[in-house]
C-alpha positions as CSV (number, residue, x, y, z in Angstrom):
1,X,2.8,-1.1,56.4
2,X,1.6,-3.4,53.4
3,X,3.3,-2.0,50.5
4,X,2.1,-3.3,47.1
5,X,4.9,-3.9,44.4
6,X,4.2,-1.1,41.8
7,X,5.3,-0.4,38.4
8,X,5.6,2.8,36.3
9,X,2.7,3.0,33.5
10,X,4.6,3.0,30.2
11,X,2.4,5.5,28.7
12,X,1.8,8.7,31.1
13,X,4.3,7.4,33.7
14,X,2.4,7.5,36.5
15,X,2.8,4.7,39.4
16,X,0.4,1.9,39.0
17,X,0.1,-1.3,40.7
18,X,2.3,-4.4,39.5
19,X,-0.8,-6.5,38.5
20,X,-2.9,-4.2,36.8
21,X,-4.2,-4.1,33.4
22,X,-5.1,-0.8,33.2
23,X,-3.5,2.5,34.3
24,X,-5.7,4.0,36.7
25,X,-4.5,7.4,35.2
26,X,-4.7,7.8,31.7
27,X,-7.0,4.9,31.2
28,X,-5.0,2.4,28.8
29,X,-4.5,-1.1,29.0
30,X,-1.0,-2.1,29.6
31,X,-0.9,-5.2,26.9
32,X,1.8,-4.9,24.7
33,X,-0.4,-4.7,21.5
34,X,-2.5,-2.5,22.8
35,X,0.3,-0.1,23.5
36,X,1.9,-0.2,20.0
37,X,-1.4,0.9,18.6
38,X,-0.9,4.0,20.7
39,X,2.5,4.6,19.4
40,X,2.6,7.8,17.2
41,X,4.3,5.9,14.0
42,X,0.8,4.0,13.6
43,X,-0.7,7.3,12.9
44,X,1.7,8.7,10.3
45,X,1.7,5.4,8.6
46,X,-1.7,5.8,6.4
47,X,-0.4,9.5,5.6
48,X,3.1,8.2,4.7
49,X,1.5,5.5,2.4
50,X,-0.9,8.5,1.1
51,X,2.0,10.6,0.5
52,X,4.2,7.8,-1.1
53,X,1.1,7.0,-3.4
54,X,0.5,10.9,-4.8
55,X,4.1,11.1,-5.5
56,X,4.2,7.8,-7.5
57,X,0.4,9.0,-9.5
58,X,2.6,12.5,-10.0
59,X,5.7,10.7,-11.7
60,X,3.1,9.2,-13.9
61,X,1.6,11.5,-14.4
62,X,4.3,14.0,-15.6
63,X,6.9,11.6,-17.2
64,X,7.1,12.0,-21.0
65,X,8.5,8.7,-21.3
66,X,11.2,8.4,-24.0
67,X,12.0,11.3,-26.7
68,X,11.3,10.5,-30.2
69,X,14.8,12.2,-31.0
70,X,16.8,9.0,-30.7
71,X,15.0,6.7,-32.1
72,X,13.2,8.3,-35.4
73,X,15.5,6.8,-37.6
74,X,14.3,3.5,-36.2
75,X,10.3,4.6,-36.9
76,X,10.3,5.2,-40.4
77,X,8.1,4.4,-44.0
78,X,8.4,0.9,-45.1
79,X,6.6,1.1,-48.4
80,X,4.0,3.7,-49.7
81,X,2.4,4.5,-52.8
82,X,0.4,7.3,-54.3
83,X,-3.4,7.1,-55.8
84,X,-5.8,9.6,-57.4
85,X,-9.4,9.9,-56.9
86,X,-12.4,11.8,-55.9
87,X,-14.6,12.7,-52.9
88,X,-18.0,14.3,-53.7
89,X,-16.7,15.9,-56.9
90,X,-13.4,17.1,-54.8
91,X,-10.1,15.8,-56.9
92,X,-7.8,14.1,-54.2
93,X,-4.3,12.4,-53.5
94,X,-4.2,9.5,-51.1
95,X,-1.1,7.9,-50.0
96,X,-1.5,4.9,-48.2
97,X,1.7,2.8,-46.8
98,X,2.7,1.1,-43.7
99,X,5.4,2.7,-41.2
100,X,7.9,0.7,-39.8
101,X,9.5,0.4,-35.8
102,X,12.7,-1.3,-34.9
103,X,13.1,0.4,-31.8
104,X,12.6,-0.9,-28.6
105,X,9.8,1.3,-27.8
106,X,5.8,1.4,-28.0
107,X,5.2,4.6,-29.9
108,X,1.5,6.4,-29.8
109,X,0.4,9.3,-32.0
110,X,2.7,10.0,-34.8
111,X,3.1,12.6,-36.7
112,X,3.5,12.3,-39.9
113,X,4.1,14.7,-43.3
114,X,3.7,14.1,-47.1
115,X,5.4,16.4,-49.6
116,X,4.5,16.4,-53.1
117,X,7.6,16.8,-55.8
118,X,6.9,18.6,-59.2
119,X,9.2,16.8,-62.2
120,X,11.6,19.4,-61.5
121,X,11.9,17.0,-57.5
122,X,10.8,20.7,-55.7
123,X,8.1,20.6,-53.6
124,X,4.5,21.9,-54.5
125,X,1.8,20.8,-52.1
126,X,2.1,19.2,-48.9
127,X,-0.3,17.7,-46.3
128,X,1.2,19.7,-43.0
129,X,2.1,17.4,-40.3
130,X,-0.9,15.1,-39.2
131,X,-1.3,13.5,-36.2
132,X,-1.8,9.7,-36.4
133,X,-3.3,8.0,-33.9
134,X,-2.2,4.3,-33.8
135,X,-0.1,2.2,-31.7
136,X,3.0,1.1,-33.4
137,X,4.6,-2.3,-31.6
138,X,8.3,-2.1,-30.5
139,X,9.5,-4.3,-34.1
140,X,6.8,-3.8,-35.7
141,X,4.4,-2.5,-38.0
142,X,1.0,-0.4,-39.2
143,X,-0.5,0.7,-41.8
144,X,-1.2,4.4,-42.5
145,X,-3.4,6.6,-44.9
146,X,-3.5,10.2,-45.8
147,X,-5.9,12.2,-48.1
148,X,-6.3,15.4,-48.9
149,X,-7.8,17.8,-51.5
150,X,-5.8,18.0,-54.7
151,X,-5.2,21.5,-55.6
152,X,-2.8,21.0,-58.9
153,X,-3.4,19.0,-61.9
154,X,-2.9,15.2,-61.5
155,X,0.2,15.8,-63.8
156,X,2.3,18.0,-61.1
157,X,2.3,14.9,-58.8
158,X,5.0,13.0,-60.1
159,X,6.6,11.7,-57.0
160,X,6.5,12.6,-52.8
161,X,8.2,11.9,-49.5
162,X,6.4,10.8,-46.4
163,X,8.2,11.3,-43.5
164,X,7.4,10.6,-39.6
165,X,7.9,13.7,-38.0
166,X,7.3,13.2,-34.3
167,X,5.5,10.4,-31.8
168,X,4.9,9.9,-28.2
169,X,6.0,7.0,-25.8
170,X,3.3,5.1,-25.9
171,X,3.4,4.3,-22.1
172,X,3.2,7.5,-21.1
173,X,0.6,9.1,-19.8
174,X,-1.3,11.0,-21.8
């Protein structure tokens, strides 16, 4: 009898010759790269990297970055002043100043609030809170105005508090 050395095909384990480079059975070559490409880890790979990638866009995506809480004494009004005027025949108040960070953080869209004092130091008129949109540098500064539509006479105005109410991480997403 002339028996021919065979070997057992690593893929369907059928017997196959010892010298051949392809498994008469289930039709694969029997190179070692060519086997690893059959290996069922290559196809979850792209959906593992798929997956990996939609859960990093969806942290992104969904972090808030840092709270304002902590650090608004560190955003705050480094100088201000108060002017009078008029926009087509309106009386207004501008206050125009420039709004400090010593945090650590970029912060985006601020919020910010004037309140107008009587002589008496209550409050009279305000501007409600106003979103600002500028980037403010982590130590560092920008300049600010607000305007609105005087509704008092010039003479109530005698002094007012800006204050920065709120602002978002600035590297969060939007």
């Amino acid at each position: 009898m002339n028996e021919t050395a065979t070997k057992q095909c690593p893929l369907c384990r059928e017997s196959i010759q010892d010298d051949a480079r392809k498994c008469p059975h289930c039709h694969h070559y029997l190179k070692r790269w060519s086997l690893a490409l059959y290996h069922p880890l290559i196809g979850a790979i792209p959906f593992l990297l798929l997956l990996a990638g939609s859960i990093c866009f969806l942290a992104r995506v969904f972090d808030r970055g840092e709270s304002f809480g902590p650090y608004s004494p560190q955003v705050h009004i480094l100088e201000s002043q108060m002017e009078f005027g008029e926009i087509a025949k309106e009386p207004t108040v501008v206050v125009v100043g420039t709004i400090q960070n010593d945090s650590p953080i970029v912060w985006k869209d601020l919020r910010l609030e004037v309140q107008y004092l009587n002589s008496a130091k209550k409050v009279f008129d305000a501007k409600p809170s106003l979103e600002y949109s500028t980037f403010i540098l982590p130590h560092g500064s920008s300049a600010f105005k607000i305007s609105q539509r005087r509704e008092f006479p010039r003479e109530e105005y005698q002094s007012y508090v800006v204050r920065v109410l709120w602002a978002r991480d600035g590297h969060a997403w939007p």
